[in-house]
PASEBA-1860 file (N, C-alpha, C; in nm, 3 decimals):
! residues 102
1> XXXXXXXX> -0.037/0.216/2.592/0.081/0.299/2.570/0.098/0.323/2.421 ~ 0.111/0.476/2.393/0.106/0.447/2.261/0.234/0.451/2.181 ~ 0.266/0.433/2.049/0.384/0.346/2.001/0.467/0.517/1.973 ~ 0.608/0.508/1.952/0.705/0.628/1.958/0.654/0.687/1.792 ~ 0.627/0.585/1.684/0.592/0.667/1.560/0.474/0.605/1.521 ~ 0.367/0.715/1.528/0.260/0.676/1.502/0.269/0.635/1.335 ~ 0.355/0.668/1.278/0.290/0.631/1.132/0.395/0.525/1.079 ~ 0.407/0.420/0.996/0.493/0.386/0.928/0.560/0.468/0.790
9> XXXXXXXX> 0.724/0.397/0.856/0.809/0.523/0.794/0.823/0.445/0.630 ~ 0.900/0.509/0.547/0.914/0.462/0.400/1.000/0.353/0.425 ~ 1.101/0.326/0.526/1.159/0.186/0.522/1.100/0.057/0.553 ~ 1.011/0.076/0.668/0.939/-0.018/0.663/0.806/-0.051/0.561 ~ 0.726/0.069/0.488/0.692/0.014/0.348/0.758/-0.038/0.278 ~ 0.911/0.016/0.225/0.994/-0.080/0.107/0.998/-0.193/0.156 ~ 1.011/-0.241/0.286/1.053/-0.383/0.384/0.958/-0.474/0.319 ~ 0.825/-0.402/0.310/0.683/-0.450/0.312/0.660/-0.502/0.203
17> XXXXXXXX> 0.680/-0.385/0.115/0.622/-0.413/-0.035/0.797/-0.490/-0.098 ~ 0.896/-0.512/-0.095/0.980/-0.603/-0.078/0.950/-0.742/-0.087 ~ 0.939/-0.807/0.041/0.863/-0.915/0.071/0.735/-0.909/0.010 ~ 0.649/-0.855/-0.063/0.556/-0.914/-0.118/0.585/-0.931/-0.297 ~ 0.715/-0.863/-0.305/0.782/-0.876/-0.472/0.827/-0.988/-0.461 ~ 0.830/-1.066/-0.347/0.895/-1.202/-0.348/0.863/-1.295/-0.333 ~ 0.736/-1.314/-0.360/0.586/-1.396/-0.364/0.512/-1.406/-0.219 ~ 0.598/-1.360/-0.090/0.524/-1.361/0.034/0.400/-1.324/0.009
25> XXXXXXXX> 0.301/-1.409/0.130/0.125/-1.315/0.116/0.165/-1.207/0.221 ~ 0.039/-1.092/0.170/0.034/-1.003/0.300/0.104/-1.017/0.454 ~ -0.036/-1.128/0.497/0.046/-1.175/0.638/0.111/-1.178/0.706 ~ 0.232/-1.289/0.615/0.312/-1.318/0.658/0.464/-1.192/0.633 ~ 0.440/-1.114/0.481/0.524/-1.013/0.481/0.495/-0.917/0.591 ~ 0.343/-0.859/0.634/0.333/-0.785/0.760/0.409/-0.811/0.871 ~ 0.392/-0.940/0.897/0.423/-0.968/1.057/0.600/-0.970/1.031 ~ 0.674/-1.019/0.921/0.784/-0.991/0.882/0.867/-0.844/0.946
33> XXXXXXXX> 0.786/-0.774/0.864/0.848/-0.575/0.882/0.779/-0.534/0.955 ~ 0.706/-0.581/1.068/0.634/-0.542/1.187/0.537/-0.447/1.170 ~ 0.444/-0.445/1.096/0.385/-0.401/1.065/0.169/-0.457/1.078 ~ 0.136/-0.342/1.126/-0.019/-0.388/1.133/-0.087/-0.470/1.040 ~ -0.159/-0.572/1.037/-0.214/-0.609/0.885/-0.319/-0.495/0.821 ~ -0.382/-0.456/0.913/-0.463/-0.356/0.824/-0.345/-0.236/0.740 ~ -0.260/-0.217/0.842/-0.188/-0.120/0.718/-0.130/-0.160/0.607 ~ -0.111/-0.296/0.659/-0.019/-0.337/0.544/-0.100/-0.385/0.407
41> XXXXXXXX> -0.224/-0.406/0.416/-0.356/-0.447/0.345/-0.286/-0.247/0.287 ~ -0.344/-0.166/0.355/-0.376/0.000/0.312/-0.241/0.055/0.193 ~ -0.164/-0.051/0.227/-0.028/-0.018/0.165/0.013/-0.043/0.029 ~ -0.039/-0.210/0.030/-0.067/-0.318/-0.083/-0.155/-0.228/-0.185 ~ -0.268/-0.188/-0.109/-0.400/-0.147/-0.183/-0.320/0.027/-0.254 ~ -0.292/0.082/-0.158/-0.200/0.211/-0.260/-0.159/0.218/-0.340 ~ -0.030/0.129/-0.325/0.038/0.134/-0.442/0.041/0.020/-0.554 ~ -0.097/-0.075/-0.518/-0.136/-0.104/-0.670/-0.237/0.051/-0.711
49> XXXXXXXX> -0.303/0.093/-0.641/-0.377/0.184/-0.694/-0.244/0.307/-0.784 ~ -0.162/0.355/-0.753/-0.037/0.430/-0.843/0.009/0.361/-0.925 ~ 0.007/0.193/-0.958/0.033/0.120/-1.074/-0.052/0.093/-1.166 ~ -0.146/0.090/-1.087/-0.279/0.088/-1.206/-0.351/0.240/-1.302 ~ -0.279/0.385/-1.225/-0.298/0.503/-1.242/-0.189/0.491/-1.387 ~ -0.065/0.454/-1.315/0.015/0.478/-1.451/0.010/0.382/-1.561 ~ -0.046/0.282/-1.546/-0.096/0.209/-1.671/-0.223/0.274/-1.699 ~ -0.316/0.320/-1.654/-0.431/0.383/-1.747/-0.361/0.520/-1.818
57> XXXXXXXX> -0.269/0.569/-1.781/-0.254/0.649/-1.859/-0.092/0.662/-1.961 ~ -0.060/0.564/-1.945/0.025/0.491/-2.023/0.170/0.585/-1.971 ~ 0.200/0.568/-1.875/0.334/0.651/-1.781/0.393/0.520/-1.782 ~ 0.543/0.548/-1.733/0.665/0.422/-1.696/0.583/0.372/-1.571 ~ 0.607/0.261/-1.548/0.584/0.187/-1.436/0.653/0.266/-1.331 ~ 0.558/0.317/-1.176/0.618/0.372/-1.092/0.736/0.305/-1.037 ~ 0.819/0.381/-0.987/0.955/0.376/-0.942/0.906/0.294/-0.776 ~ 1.003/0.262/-0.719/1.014/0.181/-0.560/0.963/0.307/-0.480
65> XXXXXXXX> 1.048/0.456/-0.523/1.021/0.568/-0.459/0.904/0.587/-0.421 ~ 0.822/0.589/-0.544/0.720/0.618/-0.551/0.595/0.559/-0.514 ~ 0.609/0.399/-0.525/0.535/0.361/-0.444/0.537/0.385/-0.304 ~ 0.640/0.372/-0.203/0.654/0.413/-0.067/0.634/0.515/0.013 ~ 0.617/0.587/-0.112/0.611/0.791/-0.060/0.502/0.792/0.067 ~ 0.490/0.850/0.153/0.394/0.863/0.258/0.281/0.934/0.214 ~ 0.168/0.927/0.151/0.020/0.948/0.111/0.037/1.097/0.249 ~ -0.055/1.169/0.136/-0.090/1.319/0.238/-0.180/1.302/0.315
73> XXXXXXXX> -0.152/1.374/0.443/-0.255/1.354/0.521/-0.412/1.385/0.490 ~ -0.493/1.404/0.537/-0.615/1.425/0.480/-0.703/1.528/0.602 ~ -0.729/1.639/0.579/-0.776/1.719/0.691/-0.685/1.866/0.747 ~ -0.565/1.852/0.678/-0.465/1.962/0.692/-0.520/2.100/0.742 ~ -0.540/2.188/0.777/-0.621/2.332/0.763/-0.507/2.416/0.684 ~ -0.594/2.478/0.607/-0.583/2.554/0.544/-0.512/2.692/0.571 ~ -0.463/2.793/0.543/-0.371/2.879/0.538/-0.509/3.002/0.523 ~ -0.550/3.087/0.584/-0.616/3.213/0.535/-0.558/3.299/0.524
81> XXXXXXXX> -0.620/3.360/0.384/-0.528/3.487/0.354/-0.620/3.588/0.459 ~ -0.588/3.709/0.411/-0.647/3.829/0.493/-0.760/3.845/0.456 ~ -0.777/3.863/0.311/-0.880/3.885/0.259/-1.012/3.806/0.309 ~ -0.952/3.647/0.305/-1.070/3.549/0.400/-1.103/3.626/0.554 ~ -0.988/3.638/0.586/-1.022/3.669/0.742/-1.079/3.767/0.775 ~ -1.064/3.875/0.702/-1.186/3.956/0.697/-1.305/3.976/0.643 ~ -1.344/3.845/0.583/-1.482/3.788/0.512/-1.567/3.759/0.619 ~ -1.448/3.689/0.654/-1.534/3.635/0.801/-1.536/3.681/0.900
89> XXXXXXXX> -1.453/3.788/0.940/-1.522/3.901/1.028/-1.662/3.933/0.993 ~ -1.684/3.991/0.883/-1.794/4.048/0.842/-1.911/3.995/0.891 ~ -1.847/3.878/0.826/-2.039/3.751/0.837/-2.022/3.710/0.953 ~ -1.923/3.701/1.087/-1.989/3.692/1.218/-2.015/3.822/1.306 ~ -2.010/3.893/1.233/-2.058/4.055/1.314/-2.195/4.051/1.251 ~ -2.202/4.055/1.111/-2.353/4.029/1.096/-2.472/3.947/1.107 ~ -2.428/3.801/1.184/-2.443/3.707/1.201/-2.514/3.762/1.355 ~ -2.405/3.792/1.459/-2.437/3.868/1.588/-2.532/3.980/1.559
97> XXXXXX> -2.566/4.069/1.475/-2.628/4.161/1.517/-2.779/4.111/1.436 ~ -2.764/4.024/1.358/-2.953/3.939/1.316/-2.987/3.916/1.402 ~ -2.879/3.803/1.488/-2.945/3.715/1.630/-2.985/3.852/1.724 ~ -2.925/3.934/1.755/-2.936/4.028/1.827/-3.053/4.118/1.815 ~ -3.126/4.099/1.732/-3.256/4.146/1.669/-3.382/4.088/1.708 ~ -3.388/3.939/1.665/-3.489/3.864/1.701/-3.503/3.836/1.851
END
């Protein structure tokens, strides 16, 4: 059965990363805010990766916000303009009439 929100929301990251500002390990902060350990590992690993971004480039230490923000999905499709869509008309009409040859 699968769960009502597939994704974890920003409260239960702050819950997360919370309990681990408070010396909790992973683990035990996961199982805390109910949360998967692998995500909560994916979570840990984020938003040191945005703390370690803004120390290489010498920014304020990210905000709570900002660590929790929900990461973009990855795979979105894209928006075609017209101009594409009639690119690609082209090259599958000419595409059909090569094959249509041999």
């Amino acid at each position: 059965m699968a769960s009502k929100h597939p994704y974890t929301d920003e409260a239960g990251k702050g819950a997360f990363l919370a309990l681990l500002e408070n010396g909790e390990s992973i683990p035990s902060a996961a199982k805390r805010a109910k949360i998967n350990i692998k995500t909560a590992r994916g979570i840990k690993k984020r938003a040191d990766k945005i703390t370690l971004y803004c120390d290489e480039y010498d920014l304020p230490p990210p905000s709570f916000h900002d660590r929790v923000a929900i990461a973009p999905k990855p795979g979105r499709p894209y928006v075609l303009s017209e101009l594409d869509i009639n690119t690609l008309d082209v090259a599958i009409i000419s595409d059909r009439y090569h094959r249509e040859i041999h």
